[in-house]
N, C-alpha and C positions, 0 to 999 in steps of 0.2 A: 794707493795704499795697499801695502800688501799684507795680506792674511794668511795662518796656516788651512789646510785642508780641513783640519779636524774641528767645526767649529761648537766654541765650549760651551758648554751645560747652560751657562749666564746667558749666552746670544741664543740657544735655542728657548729658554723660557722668556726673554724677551721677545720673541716671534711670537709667542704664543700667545703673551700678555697683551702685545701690539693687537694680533689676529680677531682676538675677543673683542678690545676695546674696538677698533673700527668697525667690527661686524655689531658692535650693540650703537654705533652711530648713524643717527637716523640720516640715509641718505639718496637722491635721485636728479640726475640731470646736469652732467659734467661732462668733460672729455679726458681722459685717459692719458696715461703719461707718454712719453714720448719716444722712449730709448731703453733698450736693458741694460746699457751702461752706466755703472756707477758715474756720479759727481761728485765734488768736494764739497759743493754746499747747495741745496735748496733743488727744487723741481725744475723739469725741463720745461722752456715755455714752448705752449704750443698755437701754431699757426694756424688759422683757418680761415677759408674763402666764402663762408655760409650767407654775406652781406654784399659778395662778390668786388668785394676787395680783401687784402692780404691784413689778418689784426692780430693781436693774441685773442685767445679765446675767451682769456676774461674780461675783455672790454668790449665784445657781443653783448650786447641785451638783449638774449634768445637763449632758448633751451637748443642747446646742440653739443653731439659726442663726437671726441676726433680721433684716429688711432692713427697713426703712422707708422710706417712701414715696419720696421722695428719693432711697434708693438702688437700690429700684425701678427711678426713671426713669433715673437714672443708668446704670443697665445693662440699658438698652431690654428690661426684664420687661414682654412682652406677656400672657403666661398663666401659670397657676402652674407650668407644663412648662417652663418657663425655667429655671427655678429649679437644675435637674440640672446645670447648668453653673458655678454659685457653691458647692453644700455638697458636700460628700467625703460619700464612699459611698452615693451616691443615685442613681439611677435613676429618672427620672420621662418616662414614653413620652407623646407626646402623642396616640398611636391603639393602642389594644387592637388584640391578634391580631384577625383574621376580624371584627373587628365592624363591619368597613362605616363606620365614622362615629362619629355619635351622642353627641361629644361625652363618649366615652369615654377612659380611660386606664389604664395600668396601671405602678405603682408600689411599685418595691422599695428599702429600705432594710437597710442593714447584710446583704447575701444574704434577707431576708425580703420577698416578694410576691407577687404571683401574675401569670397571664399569660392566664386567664379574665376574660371579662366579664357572665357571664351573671345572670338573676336570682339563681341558685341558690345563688352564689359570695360570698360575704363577704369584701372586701379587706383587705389584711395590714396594712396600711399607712390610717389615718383620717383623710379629709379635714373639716375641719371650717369653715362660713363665721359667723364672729361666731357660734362656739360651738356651733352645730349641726351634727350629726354628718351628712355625705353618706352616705346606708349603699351606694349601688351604684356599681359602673362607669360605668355610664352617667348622663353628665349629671355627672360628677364632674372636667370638666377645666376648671376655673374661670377665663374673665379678669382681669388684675390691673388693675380700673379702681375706681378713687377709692379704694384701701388707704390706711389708716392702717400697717398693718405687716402682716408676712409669717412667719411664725416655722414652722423643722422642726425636733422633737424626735425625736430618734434614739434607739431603743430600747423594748421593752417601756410602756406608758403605760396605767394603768386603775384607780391608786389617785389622781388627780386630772379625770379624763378621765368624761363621762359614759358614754361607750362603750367599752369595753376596745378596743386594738388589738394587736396583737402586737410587727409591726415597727417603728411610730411613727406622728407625727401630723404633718400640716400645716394650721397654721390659718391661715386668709386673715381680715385684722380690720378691718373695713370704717371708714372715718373719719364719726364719731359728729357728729349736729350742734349747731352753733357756735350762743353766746349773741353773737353780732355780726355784721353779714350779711358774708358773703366768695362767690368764687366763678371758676372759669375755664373756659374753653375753649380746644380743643384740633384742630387738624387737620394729617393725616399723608398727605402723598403720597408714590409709591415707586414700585420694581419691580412688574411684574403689574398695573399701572393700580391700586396699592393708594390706597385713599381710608379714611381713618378721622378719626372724627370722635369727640370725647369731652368732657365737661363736667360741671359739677355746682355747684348754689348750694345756697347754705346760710345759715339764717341765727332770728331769733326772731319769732314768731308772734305771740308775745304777754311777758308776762313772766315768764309761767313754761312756756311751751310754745316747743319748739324742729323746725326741722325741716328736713332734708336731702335734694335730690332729685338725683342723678344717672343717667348715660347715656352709652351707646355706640355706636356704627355701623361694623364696620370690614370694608373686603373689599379682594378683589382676586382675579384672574385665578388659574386654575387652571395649574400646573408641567409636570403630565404629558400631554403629547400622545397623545389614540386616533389610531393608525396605520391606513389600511387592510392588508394582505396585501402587498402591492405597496409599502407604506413612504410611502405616501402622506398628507398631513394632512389628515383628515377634521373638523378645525377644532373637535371636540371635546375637553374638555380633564378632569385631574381633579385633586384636592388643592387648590381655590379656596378662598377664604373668603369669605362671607356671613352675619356676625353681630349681631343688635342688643339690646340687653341695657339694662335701667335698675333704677333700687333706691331706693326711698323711705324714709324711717326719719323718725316723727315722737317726741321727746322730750320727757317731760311731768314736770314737778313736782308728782305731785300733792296731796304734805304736802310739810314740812319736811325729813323725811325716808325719802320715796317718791319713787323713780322709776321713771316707766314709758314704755319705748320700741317702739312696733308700725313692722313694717319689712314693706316686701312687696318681692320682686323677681323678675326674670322675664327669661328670653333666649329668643330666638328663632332660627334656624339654618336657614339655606335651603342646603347645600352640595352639592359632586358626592361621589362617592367618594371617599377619601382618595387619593393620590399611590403607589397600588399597583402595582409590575412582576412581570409573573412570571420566575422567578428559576430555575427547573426545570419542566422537562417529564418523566416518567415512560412512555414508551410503550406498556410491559408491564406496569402497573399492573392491578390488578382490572378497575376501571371503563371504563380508557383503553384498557386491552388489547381489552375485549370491545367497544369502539368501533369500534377499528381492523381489527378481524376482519368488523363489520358492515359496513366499506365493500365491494362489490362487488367482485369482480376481485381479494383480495387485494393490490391495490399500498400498503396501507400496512402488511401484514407484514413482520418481517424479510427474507422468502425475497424481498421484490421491493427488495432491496438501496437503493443511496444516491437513486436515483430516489424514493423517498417522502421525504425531507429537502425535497424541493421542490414535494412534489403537498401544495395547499390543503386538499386535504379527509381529512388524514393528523392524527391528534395526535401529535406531538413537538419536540424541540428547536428547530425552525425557529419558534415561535413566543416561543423566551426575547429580551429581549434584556437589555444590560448594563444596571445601575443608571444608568451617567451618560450614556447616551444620555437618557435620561427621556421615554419613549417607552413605550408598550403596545397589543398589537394589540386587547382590552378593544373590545367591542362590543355590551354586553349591558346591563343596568340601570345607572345610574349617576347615586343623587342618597344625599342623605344627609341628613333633616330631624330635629329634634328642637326640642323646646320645655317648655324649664324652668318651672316656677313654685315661688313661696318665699312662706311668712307665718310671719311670727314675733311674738311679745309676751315682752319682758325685763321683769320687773321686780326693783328693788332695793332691799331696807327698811334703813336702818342702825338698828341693834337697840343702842343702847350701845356696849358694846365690841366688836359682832358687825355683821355681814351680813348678810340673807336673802336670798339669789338666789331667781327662781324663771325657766326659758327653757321655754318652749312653744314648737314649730313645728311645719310643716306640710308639706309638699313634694310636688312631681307632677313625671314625668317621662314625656314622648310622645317616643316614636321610630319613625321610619319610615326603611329601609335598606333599596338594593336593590342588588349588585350584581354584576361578573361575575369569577367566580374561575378562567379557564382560559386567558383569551388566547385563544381559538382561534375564527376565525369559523365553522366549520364544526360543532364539538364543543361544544356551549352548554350550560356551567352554571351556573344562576343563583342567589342567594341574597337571600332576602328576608328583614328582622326588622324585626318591629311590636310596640310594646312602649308597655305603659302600666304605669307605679309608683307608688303614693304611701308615704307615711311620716309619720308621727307621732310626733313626742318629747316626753316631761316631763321635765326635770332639776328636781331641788332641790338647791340649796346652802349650807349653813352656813359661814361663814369669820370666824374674830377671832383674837383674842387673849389669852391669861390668864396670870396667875402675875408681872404686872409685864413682860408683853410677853415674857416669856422662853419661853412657848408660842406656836405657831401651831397653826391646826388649820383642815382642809378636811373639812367632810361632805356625802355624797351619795346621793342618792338619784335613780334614773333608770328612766324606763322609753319602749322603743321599740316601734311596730308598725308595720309592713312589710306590701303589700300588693300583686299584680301579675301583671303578665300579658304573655310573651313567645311571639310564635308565630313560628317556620322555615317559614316556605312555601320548601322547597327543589325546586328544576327543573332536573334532572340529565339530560344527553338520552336517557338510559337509563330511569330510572326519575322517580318524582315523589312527594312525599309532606310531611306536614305535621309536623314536629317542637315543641316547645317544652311551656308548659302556664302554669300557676295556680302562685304562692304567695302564704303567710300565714305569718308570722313574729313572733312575742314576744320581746322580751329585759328582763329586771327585772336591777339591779345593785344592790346598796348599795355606796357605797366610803368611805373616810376616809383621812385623812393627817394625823400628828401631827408637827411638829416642837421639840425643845425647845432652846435655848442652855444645856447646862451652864455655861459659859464666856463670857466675850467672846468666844473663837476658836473653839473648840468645840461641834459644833451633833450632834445625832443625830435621825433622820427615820423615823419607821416608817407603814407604810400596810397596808392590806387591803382585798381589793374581793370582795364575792362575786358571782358572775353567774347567771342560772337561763336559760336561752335553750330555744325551742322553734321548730323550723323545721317546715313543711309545704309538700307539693308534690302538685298534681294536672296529671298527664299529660294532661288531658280536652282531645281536640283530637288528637291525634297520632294519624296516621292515613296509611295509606300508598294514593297515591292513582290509581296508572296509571302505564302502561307507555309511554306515547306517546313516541313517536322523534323527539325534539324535536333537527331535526336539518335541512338541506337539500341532504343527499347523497341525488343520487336513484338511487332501491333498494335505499336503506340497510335491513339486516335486524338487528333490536333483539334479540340473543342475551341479554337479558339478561329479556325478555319472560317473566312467573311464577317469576322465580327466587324470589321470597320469600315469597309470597303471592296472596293476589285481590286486586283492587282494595277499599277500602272497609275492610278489617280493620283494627283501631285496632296502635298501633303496642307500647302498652302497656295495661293495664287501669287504666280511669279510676279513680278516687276519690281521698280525700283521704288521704296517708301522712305520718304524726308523727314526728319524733323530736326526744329532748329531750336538752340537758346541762346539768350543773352545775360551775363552777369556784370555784375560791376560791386568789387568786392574790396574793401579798406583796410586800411593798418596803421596804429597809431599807438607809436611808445614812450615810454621818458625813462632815461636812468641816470642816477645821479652818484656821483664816486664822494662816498663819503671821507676816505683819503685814498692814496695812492692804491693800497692794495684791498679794499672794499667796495664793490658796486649794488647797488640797487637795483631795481628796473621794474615795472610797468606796463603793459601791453596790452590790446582790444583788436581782434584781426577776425573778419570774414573769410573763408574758401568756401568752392563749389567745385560741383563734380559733374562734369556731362550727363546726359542720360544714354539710354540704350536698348536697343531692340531686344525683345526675348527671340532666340535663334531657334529651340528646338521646339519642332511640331509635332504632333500625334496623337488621336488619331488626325484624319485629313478635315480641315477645316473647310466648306464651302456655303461660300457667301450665301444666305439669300436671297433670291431674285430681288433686283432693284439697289442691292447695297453696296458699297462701295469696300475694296479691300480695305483701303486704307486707312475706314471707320472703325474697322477690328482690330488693326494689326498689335500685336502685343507690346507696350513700349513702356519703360520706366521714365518718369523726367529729371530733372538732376537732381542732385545734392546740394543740400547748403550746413555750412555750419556755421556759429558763431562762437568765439575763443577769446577768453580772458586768462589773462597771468599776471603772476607775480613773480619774481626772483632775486637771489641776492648770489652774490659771488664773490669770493673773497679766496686770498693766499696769508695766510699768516705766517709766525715764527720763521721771518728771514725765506718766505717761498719753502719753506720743509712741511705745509700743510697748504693742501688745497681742496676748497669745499664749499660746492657749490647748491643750494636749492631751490627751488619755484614750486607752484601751485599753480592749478587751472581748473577752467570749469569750462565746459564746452555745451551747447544747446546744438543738439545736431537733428536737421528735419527731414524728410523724405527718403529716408534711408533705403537704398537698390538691395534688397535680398534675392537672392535665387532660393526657392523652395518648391518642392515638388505638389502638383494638384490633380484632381479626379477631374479631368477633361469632362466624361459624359454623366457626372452627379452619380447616382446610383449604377452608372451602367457595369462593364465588367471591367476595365481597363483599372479601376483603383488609383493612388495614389502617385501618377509614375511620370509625369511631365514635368519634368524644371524650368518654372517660368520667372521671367524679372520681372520685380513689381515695387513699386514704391510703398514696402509693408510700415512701415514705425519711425517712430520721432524717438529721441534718449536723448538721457542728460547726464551728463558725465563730468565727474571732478575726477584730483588725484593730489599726488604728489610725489614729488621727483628727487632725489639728492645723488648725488657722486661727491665722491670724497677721495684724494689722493693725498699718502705722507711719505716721506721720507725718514725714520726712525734712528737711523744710522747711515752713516755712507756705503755700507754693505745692505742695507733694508730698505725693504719700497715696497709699502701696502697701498692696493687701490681697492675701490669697492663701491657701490650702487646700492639704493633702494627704491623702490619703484612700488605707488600704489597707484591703481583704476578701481572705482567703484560707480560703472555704468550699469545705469538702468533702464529698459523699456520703457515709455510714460504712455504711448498713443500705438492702434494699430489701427491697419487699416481694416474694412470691413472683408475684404477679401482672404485677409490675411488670418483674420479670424473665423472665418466662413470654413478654411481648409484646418486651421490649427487653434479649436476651442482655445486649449491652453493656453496659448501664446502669451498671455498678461503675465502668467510665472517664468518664461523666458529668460536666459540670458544672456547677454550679448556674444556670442561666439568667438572666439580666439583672443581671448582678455581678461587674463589671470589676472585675479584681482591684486597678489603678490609678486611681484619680481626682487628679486635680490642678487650679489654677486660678492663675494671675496676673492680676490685675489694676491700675490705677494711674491715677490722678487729678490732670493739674496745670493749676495754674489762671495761665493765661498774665499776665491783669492782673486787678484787681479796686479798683476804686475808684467814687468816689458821680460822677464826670464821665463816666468811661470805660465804665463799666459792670463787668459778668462775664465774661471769656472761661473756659470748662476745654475740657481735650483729656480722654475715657477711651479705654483702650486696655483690653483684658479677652483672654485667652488661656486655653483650657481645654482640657485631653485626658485620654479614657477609654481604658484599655487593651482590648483585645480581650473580646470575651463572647457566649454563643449567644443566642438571642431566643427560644427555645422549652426544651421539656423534653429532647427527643430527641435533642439537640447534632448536626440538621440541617448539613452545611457551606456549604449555601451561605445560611446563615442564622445564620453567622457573621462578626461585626463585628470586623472588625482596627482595631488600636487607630488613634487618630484624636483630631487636635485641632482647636480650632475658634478662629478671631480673629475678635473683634469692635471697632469703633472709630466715636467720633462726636464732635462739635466741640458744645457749645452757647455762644451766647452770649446775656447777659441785658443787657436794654438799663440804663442809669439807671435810677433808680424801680424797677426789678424787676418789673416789671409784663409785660411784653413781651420771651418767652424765644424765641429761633430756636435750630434743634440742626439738624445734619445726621450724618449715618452712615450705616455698611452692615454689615451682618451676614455672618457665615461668608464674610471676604474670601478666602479663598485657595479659594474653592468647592469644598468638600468634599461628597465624596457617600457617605451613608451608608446604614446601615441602621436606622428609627426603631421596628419591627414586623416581626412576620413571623410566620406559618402555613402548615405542611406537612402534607399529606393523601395519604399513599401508599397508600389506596385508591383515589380518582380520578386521582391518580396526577400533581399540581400541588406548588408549591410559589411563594407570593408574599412579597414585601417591600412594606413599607410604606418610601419612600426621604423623606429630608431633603431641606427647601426650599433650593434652589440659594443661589449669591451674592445678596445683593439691598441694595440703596440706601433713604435713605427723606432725607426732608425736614420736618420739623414747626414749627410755628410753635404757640406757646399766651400766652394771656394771660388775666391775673388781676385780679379786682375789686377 
């Protein structure tokens, strides 16, 4: 259909009229349209593997969001961290607490995740790339380059899933190569001197071998200026990008009916620090206190009054500044490197009426983080983590069909081993010492999934997965290592000099400590199609979540006489939850509406928090050790809707609403011991609001003129804390974000130009954050400012 450029007065106040009415429709828990190209009539159906078979999305009985690639670009998805801004009740940080970098992240769905990075930690929440399970933080924030599709299931996932997860899963499904050669390229200029580059050909080898190569390159200037003392730009910067990443996948027919696909991929990451401000200063802290005592002369005591607010070599306040200055006085280590690698072998037998999966992979993750957690030139704390990982997984899968198709069924068989090694070289100007250690880790699952059609409309689904997991950790390394007064106030005296030991003492006793569980965790659904284009559904599902060693020690712990390390050692035990739902799906008026909702309530028990404790009770150290512990039980509802329409053949409004209302019910005693408060708590990274509008019109579209569309995209999260300890200035008031971008595609379609900017009305947030009221700081990780971009791509 073609249209003039100029569109009239009538279609813009129809947009408008549309915009409102879907934004006041209550809505959470859909997938996302499919294409930015107009159709003649009705929605694009969309495909997804979430049951690990190929369905529409609306004959899943489950909460799951799907974006394909197209819609992807359509909503400038850079990384899988985008994502937070399209599905309801999701949470996805693009920078872990404290982790320096590293291409870490931490994600929470439905009030389920964590805010740890460490090895020891098993995330709540599964990311998976073309089926393979990421088991750590780090090296877990994935680019979205050359996806075939995007898909998050929300909820409980381990009777289809090779790996149990609790909270849910995100799989990133990379685009399989083509029996015809195709291929494009891609470059992006912007804000920050951003340059990115991307491509990928594909195409057949031979006649029965296929094969796919793509690639990335994208960077750009760092956001947050290192200030000197004085406010000066010492032309240092942090939060830049520097990424290059590519992914090979060769596809082979090697019978009739054999397929086998080996894929290798690999990124690389040169970056500074992340875009950290210190956000609190603490002057009486443990650490800080006994700093400021060591400056001579008492002038940064209290008793020398508002004259230390402005003496350099004082720790406090004078060195926070506001988030939207984007500024840090940060003068200490500041790079942030890591490099991925991936091998994978699929293969796929069609057995008859059956499947045989079988996925092998491989994975290594290097990281090296250095950086400075104080602001302060004078008061230097530094933190270092060097971190090497591998992993290795087997899935088997059975999948067909019996009984005249009126059965399905999924069986599996999985197992993972985890391997690694995390070292803290921590440089505190007080003391200095080496934290981290060694693990080793097994996890074996069986699971299955049955579902049968009593009915044409009538379906019921039962599943079981049992798990046997064993974790181990060796402290060997940790070791506390000198007192040096890593400082350049001269005659500075180090009070803090033997507070905890002699130099060289280990920090824990080395060796290897086990521990094991077993779960066995169900799932049982019905949904019934009340006609063709309405379904119901029903659901009751268990997940669990390994447990995990607390990694960092300090001060040095030693046994005594007679007692056994292993009686001490710090360890959380798993997670369980329990998860009920309800939902309904439906496509109305001829597929030109689609709108989908559910409800849940979840009882989740033994919840793994990282929260910091007073090792020696009154002694001097304060509040400053981050330990895992099974603090609190919550109970959590919500509810979800997505809603997609079609308005006009030129108009495509989508949109989300998402509510979580989780709350604390039980703590533990320990938990209460370090954080009286804790009962008024609330759950960390779990806006109780999510929402999103979006809206797609396609100005002209004809084989002369070409493609014009306009998207415009609006999202807001309501207020929420970023930590355990509902910190306030690590508290995020609620905030929405616009986004908008023009592309036009030439004739032939071959030759696309797009322009846009992100977060136009420059919002500045809070992305991260960790507080330490032992040294006595408190940072944010802040949001990339307004920014512009310009891309041009063309296709084979």
């Amino acid at each position: 259909m073609e249209m003039g450029i100029g569109v009239s007065r009538r279609r813009l106040c129809l947009m408008a009229s549309a915009a409102a009415l879907l934004g006041a429709t209550p809505t959470a828990g859909f997938a996302q349209d499919d294409t930015a190209s107009s159709v003649s009539v009705g929605l694009e159906e969309i495909t997804v593997t979430a049951r690990r078979r190929e369905e529409n999305i609306q004959s899943a009985p489950l909460s799951v969001s799907a974006f394909s690639n197209a819609a992807l670009a359509e909503r400038n998805v850079q990384s899988a961290s985008d994502i937070t801004s399209f599905v309801p009740n999701v949470q996805f940080d693009s920078a872990a607490s404290e982790a320096g970098g590293g291409a870490s992240s931490q994600i929470s769905i439905r009030g389920i995740g964590q805010t740890d990075y460490v090895l020891t930690v098993e995330p709540a929440v599964g990311v998976y790339l073309d089926g393979v399970y990421i088991g750590k933080s780090m090296g877990s924030l994935l680019d979205a380059v050359d996806l075939d599709r995007l898909e998050v299931l929300r909820g409980p996932q381990g009777t289809l899933f090779g790996k149990n997860t609790i909270g849910g899963a995100i799989q990133l499904i990379s685009k399989r190569p083509t029996d015809t050669f195709e291929g494009y390229g891609e470059l992006t200029t912007g804000s920050y001197s951003r340059f990115d580059a991307k491509g990928a050909i594909s195409g057949p080898l031979s006649e029965t071998v296929r094969a796919r190569l793509s690639g990335a390159y994208q960077s750009r200037h760092g956001f947050v200026k290192r200030v000197t003392e004085t406010g000066q730009d010492t032309g240092d910067r942090q939060g830049n990008m520097d990424r290059l990443s590519g992914r090979l996948a060769i596809e082979a027919d090697v019978t009739s009916n054999l397929t086998a696909t080996l894929s290798f991929d690999g990124t690389r990451i040169r970056e500074q620090s992340p875009g950290q401000i210190l956000v609190k200063a603490d002057e009486g802290a443990a650490f800080s206190g006994a700093y400021n005592a060591g400056v001579p002369g008492g002038v940064c005591l209290p008793g020398a009054g508002a004259s230390r607010f402005g003496n350099p070599f004082c720790y406090n306040s004078q060195w926070v500044r506001p988030l939207k200055s984007l500024e840090t006085t940060n003068s200490g280590p500041n790079y942030s490197n890591t490099d991925v690698y991936g091998a994978g072998l699929n293969l796929e037998w069609k057995l008859g009426g059956a499947t045989l999966k079988s996925i092998t992979a491989w994975r290594k993750v290097e990281v090296d983080v250095a950086q400075d957690i104080t602001a302060s030139p004078h008061y230097f704390n530094f933190i270092e983590q060097h971190i090497k990982t591998e992993q290795f997984s087997q899935e088997f899968q059975l999948l067909g069909d019996l009984m005249e198709d009126k059965l399905h069924y999924v069986l599996g068989l999985y197992y993972l081993h985890e391997s690694g090694k995390q070292l803290f070289p921590v440089q505190l100007t007080l003391v200095q010492f080496l934290s981290g250690g060694r693990i080793k880790n097994d996890s074996y699952a069986a699971f299955g999934q049955l579902t049968y059609d009593l009915t044409d409309q009538l379906s019921i689904t039962g599943g079981l997965r049992y798990s046997d997991e064993t974790r181990r950790f060796n402290p060997e390394g940790q070791i506390l290592q000198g007192y040096v007064a890593q400082t350049d106030v001269p005659g500075f005296v180090n009070l803090f000099d033997g507070a905890v030991g002699a130099p060289g003492t280990p920090l824990f006793p080395a060796g290897w400590y086990s521990r094991g569980s077993k779960s066995t965790t169900p799932m049982v659904s019905a949904n019934y199609k009340f006609n063709r284009d309405v379904m119901g559904y029903a659901s009751f599902s268990k997940g669990f979540k390994g447990g995990g060693f607390t990694m960092r020690y300090f001060p040095p712990v030693i046994p005594a006489a007679g007692t056994d390390p292993d009686d001490i050692v710090s360890y959380a035990g798993p997670e369980k939850a329990t998860s009920y739902e309800i939902g309904l799906k439906s496509e109305l008026f001829d597929r030109r509406l689609r709108f989908n909702v559910a409800a849940f309530y979840t009882d989740y028990k033994d919840i793994q928090v990282t929260y910091n404790i007073d090792p020696d009770g009154a002694g001097p150290i304060g509040a400053f050790v981050p330990v895992l512990a099974n603090a609190a039980s919550a109970k959590i509802k919500g509810v979800e809707v997505e809603a997609s329409a079609r308005l006009a053949d030129w108009l495509r409004l989508d949109g989300s609403l998402g509510y979580t209302d989780a709350d604390y019910k039980d703590f533990s005693a320990q938990a209460l011991a370090n954080y009286p408060a804790a009962g008024s708590f609330r759950v960390p990274n779990t806006p109780k609001w999510t929402y999103n509008i979006g809206g797609t019109a396609t100005l002209f579209d004809s084989d002369d003129k070409g493609t014009a569309l306009v998207r415009v995209d609006y999202a807001y999260r309501s207020g929420q804390f970023k930590e355990f300890s509902n910190d306030p200035t690590l508290f995020q008031k609620g905030f929405g974000l616009l986004n908008a971008s023009a592309t036009y595609k030439l004739p032939g379609d071959r030759i696309e130009l797009s322009a846009g900017a992100t977060n136009l009305t420059d919002k500045t947030y809070i992305v991260s954050g960790v507080s330490n009221t032992g040294i006595g700081y408190t940072q944010a990780t802040v949001s990339r400012p307004r920014e512009w971009f310009l891309r041009a791509k063309y296709r084979l």
